[in-house]
C-alpha positions in Angstrom: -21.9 -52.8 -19.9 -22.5 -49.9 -17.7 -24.5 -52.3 -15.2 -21.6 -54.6 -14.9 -19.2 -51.7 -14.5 -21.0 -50.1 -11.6 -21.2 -53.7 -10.2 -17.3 -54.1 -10.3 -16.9 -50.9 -9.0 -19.4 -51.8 -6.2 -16.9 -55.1 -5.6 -13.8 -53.1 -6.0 -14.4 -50.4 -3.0 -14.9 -52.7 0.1 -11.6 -54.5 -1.7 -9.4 -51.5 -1.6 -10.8 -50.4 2.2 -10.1 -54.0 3.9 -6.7 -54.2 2.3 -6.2 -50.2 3.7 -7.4 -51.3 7.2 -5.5 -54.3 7.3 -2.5 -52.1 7.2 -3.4 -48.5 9.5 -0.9 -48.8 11.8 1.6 -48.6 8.8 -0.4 -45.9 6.9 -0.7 -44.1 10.5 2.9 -44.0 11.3 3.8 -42.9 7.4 1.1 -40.1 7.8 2.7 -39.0 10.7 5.9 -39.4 9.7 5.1 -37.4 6.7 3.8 -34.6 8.5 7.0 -34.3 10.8 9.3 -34.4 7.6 7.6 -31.9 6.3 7.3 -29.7 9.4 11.2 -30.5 9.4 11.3 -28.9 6.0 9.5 -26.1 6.7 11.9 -25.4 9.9 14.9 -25.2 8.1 13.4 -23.0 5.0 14.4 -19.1 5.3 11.5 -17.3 7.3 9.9 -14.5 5.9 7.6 -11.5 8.1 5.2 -9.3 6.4 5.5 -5.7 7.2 2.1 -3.6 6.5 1.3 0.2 6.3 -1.2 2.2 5.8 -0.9 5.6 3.8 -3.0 8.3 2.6 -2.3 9.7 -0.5 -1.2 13.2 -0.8 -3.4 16.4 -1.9 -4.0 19.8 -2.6 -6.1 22.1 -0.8 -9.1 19.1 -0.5 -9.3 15.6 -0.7 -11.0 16.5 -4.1 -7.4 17.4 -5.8 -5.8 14.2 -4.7 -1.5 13.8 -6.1 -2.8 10.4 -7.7 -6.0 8.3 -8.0 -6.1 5.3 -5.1 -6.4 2.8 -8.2 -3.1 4.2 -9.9 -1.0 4.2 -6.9 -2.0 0.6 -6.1 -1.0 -0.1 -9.9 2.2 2.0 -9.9 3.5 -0.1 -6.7 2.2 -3.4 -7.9 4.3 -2.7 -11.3 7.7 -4.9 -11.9 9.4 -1.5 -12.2 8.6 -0.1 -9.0 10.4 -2.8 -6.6 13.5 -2.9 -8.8 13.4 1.0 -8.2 13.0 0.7 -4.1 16.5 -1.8 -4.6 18.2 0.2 -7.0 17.6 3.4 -4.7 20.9 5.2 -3.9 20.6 4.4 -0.2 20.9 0.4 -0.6 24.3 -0.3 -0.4 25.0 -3.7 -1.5 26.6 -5.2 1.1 23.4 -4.1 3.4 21.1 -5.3 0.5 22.7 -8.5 -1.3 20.8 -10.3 -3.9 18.7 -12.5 -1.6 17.2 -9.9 0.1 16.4 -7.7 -2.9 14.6 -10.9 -4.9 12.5 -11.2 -2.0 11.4 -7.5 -2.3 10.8 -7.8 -6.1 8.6 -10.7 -5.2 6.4 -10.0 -1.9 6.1 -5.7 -2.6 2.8 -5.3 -3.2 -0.1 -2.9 -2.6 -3.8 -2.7 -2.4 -6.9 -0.3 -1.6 -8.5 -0.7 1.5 -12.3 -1.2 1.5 -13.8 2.0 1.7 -11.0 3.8 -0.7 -9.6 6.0 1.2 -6.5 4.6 2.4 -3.9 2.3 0.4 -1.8 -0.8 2.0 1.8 -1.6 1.2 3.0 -4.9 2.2 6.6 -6.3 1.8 8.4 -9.5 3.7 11.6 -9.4 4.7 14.0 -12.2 6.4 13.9 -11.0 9.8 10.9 -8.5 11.7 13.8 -5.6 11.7 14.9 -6.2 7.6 10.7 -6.4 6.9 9.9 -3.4 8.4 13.4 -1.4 6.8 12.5 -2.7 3.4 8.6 -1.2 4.0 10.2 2.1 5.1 12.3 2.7 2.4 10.2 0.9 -0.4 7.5 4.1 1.2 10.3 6.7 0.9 10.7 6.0 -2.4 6.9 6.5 -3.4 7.0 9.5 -1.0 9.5 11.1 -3.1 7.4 10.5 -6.8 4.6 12.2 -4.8 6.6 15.5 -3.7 7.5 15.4 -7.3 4.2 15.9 -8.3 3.3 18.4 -5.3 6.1 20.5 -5.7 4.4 22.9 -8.5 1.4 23.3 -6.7 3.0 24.3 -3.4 5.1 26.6 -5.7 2.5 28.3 -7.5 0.8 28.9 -4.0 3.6 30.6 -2.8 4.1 32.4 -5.1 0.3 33.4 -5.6 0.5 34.4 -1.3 4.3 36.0 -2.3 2.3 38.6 -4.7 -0.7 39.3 -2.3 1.5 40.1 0.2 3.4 42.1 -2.2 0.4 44.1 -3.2 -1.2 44.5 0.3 2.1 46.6 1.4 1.5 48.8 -1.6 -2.0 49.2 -0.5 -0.7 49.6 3.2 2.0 52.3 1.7 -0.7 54.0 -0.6 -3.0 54.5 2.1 -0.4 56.0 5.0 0.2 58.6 2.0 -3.7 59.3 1.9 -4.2 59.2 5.6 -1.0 61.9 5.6 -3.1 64.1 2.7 -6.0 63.9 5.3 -4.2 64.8 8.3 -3.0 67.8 5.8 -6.2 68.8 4.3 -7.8 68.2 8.8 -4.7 70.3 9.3 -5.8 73.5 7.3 -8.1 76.2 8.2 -12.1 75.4 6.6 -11.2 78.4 3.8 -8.4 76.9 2.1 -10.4 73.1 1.6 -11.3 71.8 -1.9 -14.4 70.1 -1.6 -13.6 68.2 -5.1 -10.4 67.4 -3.2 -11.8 65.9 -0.1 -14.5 63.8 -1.6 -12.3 62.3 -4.1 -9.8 61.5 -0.7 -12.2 60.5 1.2 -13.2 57.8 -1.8 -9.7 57.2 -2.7 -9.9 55.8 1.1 -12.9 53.9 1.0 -11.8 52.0 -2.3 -7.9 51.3 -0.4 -9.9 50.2 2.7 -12.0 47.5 0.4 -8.6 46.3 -1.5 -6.9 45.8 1.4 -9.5 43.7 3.0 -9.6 41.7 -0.5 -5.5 41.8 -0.3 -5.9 39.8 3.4 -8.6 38.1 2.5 -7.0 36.2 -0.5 -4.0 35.7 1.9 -5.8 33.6 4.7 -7.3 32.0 1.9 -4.2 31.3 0.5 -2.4 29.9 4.1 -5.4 27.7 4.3 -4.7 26.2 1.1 -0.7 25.6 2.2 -2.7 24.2 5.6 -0.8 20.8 6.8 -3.6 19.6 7.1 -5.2 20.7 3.6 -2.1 20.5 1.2 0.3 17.5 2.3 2.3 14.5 0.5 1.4 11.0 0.7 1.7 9.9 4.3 1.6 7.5 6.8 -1.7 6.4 9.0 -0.6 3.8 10.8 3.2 2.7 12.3 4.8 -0.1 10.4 3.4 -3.1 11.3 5.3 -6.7 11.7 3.5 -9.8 13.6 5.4 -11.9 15.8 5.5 -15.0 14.2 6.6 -15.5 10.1 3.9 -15.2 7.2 6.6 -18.0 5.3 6.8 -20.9 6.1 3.5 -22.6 7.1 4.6 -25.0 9.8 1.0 -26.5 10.1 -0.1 -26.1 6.7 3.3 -28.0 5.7 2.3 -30.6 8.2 -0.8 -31.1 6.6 0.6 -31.2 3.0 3.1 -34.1 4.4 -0.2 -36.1 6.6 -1.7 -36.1 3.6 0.9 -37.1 0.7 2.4 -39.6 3.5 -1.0 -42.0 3.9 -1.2 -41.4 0.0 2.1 -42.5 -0.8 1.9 -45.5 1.6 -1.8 -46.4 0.8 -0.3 -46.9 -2.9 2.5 -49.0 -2.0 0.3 -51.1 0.0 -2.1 -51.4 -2.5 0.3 -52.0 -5.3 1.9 -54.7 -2.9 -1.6 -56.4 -2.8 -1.1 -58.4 -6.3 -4.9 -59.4 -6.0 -6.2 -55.6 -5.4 -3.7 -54.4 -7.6 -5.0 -56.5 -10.3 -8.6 -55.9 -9.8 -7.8 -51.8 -10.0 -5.8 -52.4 -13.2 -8.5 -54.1 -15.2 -11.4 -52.0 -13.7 -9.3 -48.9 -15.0 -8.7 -50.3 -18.7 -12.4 -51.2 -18.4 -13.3 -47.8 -17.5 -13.0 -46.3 -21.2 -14.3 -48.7 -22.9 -17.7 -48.5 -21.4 
């Protein structure tokens, strides 16, 4: 049974290929026309441009203390919630952000880690290059701000750590004019009426107010490095927002291909299925198919 199946098979292809090829020119002209429908389609179907960034998360004092891990950033943006956030923000006004535009920001906002790690990519399309790049810019604002939420307690405890520093090096700077006064006193007065005892405990009392104030600045340069721009910062932006000049949405030639293809199919059925005798033959080797 299998023998005879192959052998019917065998018969059946050069059947269905000299009943194609008696009819190319129609299955040429449906291809094409196919392709141009769909082409025509494609034209009139609302355009969408990507817009593309690339930020740098956030950090404290070192790229060791990062605001957020790469992976949870990506996560957080690719969440359902945080798109409905970017068009519920309190700067979309409705008539500037009707329902079209916001479903198409729920839908393309998305984000992803570059490949090395250190940078993360927000994408979103909009209807025109301008709307793309605005719904990019604020859907960033929007992450920016969660950031300097979580930056804001660090930069405040720094502050206030360089606030009390500074407040204790001006004591130190007040206690040690008072000292320097007691030994422009003690320089002052005649060799007979020093106190050994008295000097070398000044003269210690000085050393040990010259060591703390060193500490006192010290700690405060360390400190300013720390609040560095360039050490402590919230996420930010590498690159300008990007928009390409032609729309991601539609594909003009992958439509075109789609309607070639499903055009000659189509048409190669019909022409088939008009060809009682092929037709037929197809039928029967298809019921026959199972059985063996």
């Amino acid at each position: 049974m299998r023998v005879s199946l192959t052998k019917k098979t065998e018969t059946l292809s050069p059947t269905i290929l000299f009943s194609l090829k008696q009819h190319f020119s129609s299955l040429a002209v449906s291809a094409l026309l196919g392709a141009l429908i769909a082409a025509g389609i494609a034209l009139m179907l609302p355009k969408q441009w990507p817009a593309t960034l690339l930020f740098k998360i956030g950090q404290v004092e070192s790229a060791a203390n990062l605001l957020a891990k790469p992976n949870d950033v990506v996560q957080r943006i690719n969440f359902p919630n945080f798109p409905v956030k970017v068009v519920q923000s309190q700067r979309l006004r409705i008539a500037e952000f009707p329902n079209e535009r916001r479903n198409i920001v729920k839908k393309t906002l998305s984000a992803d880690m570059t490949r090395d790690g250190d940078l993360v990519k927000m994408t979103v399309n909009g209807q025109t290059p301008s709307e793309a790049k605005e719904n990019l810019s604020r859907a960033f604002e929007v992450l920016q701000t969660e950031h300097e939420e979580l930056l804001r307690p660090s930069l405040a405890k720094l502050k206030e750590d360089i606030a009390a520093a500074k407040d204790a090096l001006g004591k130190k700077e007040d206690e040690r004019a008072i000292l320097l006064e007691l030994r422009q006193r003690m320089d002052a007065s005649g060799a007979a009426e020093k106190n050994i005892s008295e000097d070398i405990i000044l003269a210690s009392m000085l050393r040990s107010n010259t060591v703390e104030l060193q500490i006192f600045r010290e700690k405060i340069n360390a400190l300013n490095e720390k609040l560095d721009p360039h050490r402590t910062f919230n996420t930010r932006a590498v690159t300008a927002i990007y928009v390409p000049t032609h729309p991601a949405f539609p594909k003009i030639g992958t439509a075109a291909i789609l309607g070639l293809f499903l055009g000659f199919l189509v048409t190669g059925i019909w022409i088939l299925m008009q060809d009682k005798e092929t037709w037929n033959a197809i039928s029967s080797n298809a019921k026959e198919a199972p059985a063996g």
